[in-house]
N, C-alpha and C positions, 0 to 999 in steps of 0.2 A: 299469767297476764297475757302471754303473745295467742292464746286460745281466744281468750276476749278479742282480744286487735288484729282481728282478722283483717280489718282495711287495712293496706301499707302506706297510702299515701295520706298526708297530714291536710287538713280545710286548708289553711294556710301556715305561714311561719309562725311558732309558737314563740309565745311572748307572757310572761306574766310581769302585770303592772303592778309595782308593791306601792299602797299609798303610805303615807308617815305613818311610824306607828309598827308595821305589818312586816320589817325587813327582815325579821328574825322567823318567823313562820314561812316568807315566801325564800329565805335562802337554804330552810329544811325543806321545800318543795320543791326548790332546783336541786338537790344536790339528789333526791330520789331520781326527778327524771334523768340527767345526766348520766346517772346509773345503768337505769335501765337502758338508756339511750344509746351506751360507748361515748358515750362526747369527752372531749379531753379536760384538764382538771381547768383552764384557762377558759372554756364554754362557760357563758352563761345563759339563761335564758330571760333571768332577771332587768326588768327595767325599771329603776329607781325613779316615780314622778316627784316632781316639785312642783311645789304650789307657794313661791317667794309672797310673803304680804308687805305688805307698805306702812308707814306708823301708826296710821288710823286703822290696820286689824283688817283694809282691804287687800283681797290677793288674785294673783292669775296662775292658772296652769300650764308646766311646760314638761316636755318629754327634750331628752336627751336623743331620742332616736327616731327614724321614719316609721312612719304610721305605715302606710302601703305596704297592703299583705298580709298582715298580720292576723292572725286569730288570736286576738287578744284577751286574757286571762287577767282580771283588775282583781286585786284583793284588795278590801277592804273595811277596817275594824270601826266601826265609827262609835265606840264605848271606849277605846284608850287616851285614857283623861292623862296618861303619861305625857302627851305630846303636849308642848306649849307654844305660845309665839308673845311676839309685844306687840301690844297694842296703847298709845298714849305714854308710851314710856314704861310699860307695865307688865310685869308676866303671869298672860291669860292660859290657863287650860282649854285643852280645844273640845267642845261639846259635843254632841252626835248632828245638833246640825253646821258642828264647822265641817265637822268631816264629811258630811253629805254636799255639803256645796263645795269643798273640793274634787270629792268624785265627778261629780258633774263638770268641773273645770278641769277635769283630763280627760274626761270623755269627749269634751267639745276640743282640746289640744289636738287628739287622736284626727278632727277635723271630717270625719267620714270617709277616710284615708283606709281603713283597717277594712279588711275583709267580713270577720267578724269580732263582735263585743260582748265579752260574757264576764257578769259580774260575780264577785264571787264574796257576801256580807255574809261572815257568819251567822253574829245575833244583828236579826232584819230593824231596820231604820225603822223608829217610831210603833215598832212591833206590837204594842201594847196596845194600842191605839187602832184598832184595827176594826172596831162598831163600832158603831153610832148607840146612843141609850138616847140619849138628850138632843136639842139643840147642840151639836157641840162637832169639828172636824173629825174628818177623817184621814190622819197623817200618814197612815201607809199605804194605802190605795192610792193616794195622790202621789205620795213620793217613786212606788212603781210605775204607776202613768208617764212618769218624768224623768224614769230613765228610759222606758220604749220610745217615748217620742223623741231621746237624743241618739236613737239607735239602736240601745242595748238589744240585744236577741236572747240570750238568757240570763234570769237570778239564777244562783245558787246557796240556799241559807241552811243551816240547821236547826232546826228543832224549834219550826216557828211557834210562837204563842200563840197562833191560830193559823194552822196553813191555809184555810176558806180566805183568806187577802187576796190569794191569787187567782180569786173571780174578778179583781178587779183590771187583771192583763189576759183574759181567756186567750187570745188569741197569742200568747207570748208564752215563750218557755221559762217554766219555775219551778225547781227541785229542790224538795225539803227533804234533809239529809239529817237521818238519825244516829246518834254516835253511842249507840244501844252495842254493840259487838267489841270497842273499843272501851267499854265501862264495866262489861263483863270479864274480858282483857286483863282490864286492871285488877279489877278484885279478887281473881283466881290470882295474880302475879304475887300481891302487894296483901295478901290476910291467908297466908299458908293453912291454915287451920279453919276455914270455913267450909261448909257442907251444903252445898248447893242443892236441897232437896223437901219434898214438902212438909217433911218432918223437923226443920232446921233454919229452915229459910223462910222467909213473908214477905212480899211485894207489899208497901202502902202508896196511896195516891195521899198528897198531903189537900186533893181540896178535887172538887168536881171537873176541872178543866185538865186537871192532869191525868184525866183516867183511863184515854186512849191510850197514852205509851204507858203505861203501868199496865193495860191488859196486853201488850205487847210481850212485857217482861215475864209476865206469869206465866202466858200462854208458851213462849220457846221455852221456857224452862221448867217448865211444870209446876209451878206454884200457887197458895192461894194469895186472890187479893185482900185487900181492907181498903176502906178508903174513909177517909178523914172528912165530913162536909162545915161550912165556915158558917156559924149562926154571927148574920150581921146586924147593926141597927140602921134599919133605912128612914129613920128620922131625924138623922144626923149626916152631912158629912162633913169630913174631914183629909184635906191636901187631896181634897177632888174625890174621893171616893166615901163609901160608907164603912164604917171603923168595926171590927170584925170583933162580938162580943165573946164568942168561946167558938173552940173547936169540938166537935161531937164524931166519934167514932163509930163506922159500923165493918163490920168484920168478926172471922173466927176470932179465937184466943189466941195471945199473942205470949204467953205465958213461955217463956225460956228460950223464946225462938230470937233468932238473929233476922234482923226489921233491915229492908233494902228502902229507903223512902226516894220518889222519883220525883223531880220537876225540870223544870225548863231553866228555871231560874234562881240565883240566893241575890236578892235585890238586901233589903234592909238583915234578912236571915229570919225577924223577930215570929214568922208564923213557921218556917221549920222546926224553931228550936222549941216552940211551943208545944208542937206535934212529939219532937221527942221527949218533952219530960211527959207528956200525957201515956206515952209506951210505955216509958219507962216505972209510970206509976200502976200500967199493968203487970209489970216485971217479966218484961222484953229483954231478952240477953243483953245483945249488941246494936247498937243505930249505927248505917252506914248510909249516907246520904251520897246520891247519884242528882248529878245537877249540870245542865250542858256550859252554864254561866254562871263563874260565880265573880258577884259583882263588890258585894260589902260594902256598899253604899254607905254604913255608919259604922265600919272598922271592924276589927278583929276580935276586940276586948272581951264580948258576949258568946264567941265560940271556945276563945280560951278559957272561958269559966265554965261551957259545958264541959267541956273535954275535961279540965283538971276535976270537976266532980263525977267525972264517970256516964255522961248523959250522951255525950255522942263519942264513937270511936274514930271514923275517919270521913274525909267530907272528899267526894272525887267532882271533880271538873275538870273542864278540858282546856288545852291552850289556844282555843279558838279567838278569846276575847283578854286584853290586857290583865297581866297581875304584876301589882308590885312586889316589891324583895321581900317584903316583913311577912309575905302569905305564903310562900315558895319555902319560908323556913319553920312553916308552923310543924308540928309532930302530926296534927290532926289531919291534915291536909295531902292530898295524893293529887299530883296535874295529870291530864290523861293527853297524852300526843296523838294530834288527830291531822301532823302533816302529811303522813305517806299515805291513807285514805282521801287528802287533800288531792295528791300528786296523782294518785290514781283513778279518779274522777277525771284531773284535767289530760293527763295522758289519753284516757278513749273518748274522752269528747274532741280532742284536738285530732282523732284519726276518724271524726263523726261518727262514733262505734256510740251501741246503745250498754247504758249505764245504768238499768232495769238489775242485774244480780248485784252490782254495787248497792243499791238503793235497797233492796230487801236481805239481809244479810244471814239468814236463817240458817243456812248450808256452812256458812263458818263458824256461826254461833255452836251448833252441833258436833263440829269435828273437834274445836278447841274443848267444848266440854268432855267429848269423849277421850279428848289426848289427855287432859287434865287426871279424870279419875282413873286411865289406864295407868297414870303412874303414880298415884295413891296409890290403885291394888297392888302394884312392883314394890312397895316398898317395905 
């Protein structure tokens, strides 16, 4: 790390904003820097916003500390439907655009006081949303417009669903951060007995939009791809889109090999789990599903019945975005920690050091797999 951080002096005083929701991730991100830091165990760097509402569900933002000087680090999850407030008497879950519009009400607290503002959404506000087909908005172009014009100098998201959004701030800094080294990480850690090779192992893309980071995977590790493409009926839609009639396979034989399947996201689950009994009806070993977010929008019930019938083996995401307790104690389930690559992002952006070898991670990816199998061969 002090190779990297060749500047010694910091832009300004480092500060990370934890918004509701984020305290548990930014106080694993203080407790690296302090680390690396020497700061004493009473240091913080954390600063806890508040955004108080009123009984009608309106609110303002306030900072506990001065803005001036700062180079300020906002985290913020705006999928933790964990956080609640009342509103009418009532206890509301907060949506992605509550917590978008209290981002914005600490950014405007901060007052233009902070030296600099970098924000830091894992899964990107309205992400999905990101072209036009129809008639119809464009909610993340707009919503990044809307924090440069409050300031913000840089995004920092992972694993956008389309990182082309950030044509919509050219002139503004935006880093989409893949947690590809930190998922390979885990799977050497957490499945002792896998063979990371191309006689063993298969990359699938579950659908055409994932096929970039799926030839990412194959390509550092030398494997081949498959990729799954989604026959839909566009004579119909359905909750806004058109309702996806079968999934069709193209790729090698998948015949006894252990299946690595990649996406961005496990929204409802119901097209990965698809993809896996479709392997599994080619008689694919093992399914191990790589997913930056997993969200389960319709619950767990449907992964516990792949799992107990043998359809999928373990399902990895990361703890970038909310999970409740009941998914943290599945068997099937692996969380992957992505604060200390968190910390060390904001550590060389905060000394304005370039964050280009953090971003392409290839040289890690390599040494861990060569640590890996030197001690298979020791054993």
């Amino acid at each position: 790390m002090s190779e990297s951080c060749y500047k010694h002096t910091p832009y300004g005083d480092l500060a990370i904003i934890s918004m509701s929701g984020c305290e548990k991730i930014a106080s694993q991100v203080d407790y690296y820097l302090m680390q690396w830091r020497g700061m004493p165990e009473e240091h913080t760097y954390v600063i806890q916003a508040n955004c108080p509402r009123f009984g009608t569900g309106e609110a303002k933002g306030t900072l506990p500390h001065t803005a001036r000087g700062l180079d300020a680090f906002i985290i913020c999850d705006c999928f933790n439907y964990g956080v609640t407030y009342n509103m009418y008497g009532q206890i509301v879950p907060m949506s992605p655009d509550d917590h978008f519009q209290d981002l914005k009400r600490v950014i405007a607290a901060l007052g233009g006081k902070s030296r600099r503002i970098t924000v830091i959404m894992p899964m990107l506000y309205e992400g999905r949303q990101h072209r036009r087909n129809s008639r119809e908005s464009l909610d993340c172009a707009l919503g990044l417009q809307e924090l440069v014009q409050m300031g913000v100098k840089n995004i920092i998201t992972f694993d956008a669903h389309d990182p082309r959004v950030q044509n919509a701030i050219p002139l503004d800094g935006f880093d989409n951060v893949m947690p590809t080294y930190q998922m390979i990480k885990s799977i050497l850690k957490n499945v002792s007995d896998i063979k990371i090779d191309r006689e063993n192992v298969m990359i699938v893309s579950p659908d055409e939009g994932a096929m970039s980071r799926c030839i990412y995977y194959s390509s550092v590790l030398g494997l081949d791809l498959g990729m799954f493409y989604k026959r839909r009926n566009y004579s119909v839609v359905v909750n806004g889109r058109n309702p996806i009639e079968a999934h069709e396979f193209l790729g090698n034989d998948v015949e006894g090999k252990d299946i690595i399947i990649v996406d961005d996201m496990i929204s409802s689950g119901d097209s990965m789990l698809d993809i896996a009994e479709k392997l599994k009806e080619k008689n694919a070993r093992r399914i191990f599903i790589f997913t930056t977010f997993g969200l389960f929008v319709e619950g767990l019930d449907k992964f516990d019945k792949f799992y107990a019938e043998g359809k999928i083996d373990k399902v990895f995401t990361t703890n970038l975005v909310y999970s409740n307790e009941e998914l943290l104690k599945r068997e099937w389930y692996q969380r992957v920690d992505m604060s200390k690559y968190i910390a060390l992002l904001v550590n060389t952006l905060n000394y304005d050091n370039s964050i280009s070898t953090l971003l392409n991670p290839v040289d890690r990816i390599k040494n861990i797999m060569d640590k890996y199998y030197g001690q298979e061969e020791s054993k």
